[in-house]
C-alpha positions as CSV (number, residue, x, y, z in Angstrom):
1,X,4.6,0.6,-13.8
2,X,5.0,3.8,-15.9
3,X,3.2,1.4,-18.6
4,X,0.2,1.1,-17.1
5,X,0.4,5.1,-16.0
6,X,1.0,6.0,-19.4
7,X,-1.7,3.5,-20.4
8,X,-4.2,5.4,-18.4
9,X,-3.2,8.6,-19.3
10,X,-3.8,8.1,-22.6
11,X,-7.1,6.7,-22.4
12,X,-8.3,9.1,-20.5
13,X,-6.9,11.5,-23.1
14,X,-8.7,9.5,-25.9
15,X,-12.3,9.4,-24.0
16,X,-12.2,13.2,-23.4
17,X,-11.5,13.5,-27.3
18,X,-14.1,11.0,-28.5
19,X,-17.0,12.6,-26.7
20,X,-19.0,14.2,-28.6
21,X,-22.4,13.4,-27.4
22,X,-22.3,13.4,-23.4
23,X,-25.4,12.3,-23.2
24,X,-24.3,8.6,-24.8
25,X,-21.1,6.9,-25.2
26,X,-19.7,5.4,-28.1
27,X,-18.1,2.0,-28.7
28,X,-14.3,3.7,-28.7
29,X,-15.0,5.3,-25.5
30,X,-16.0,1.2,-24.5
31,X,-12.8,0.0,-25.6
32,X,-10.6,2.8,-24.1
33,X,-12.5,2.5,-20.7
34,X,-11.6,-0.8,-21.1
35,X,-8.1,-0.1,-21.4
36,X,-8.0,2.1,-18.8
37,X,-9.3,-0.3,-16.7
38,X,-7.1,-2.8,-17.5
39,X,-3.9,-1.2,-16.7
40,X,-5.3,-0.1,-13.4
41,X,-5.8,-3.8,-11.8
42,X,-1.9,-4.2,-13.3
43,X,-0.9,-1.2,-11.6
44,X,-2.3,-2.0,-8.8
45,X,-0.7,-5.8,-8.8
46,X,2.6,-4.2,-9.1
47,X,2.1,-2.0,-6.8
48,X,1.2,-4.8,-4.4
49,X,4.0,-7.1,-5.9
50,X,6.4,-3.8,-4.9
51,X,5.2,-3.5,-1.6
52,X,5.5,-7.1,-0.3
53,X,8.7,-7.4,-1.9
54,X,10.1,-4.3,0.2
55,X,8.8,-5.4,3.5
């Protein structure tokens, strides 16, 4: 789970160093948003998986 955090961390990191032009967004920021979105559905499927198994 500390993965995924870290995942998203750094992607968030990475977008709000690639900006340059707010006003568009450039394929990088694509891929990390990508990313970042990624490692929240598996956060959130461990998360579940963590829950049901301590119930």
């Amino acid at each position: 789970m500390v993965n995924y955090l870290l995942m998203i961390v750094a992607s968030v990191a990475g977008i709000v160093v690639l900006d340059e032009d707010p006003s568009s967004v450039s394929p990088q920021e694509w891929i990390l948003f990508a990313v970042m979105a990624y490692s929240t559905v598996g956060l959130l499927r461990k998360l579940q998986e963590f829950i049901r198994d301590n119930t």
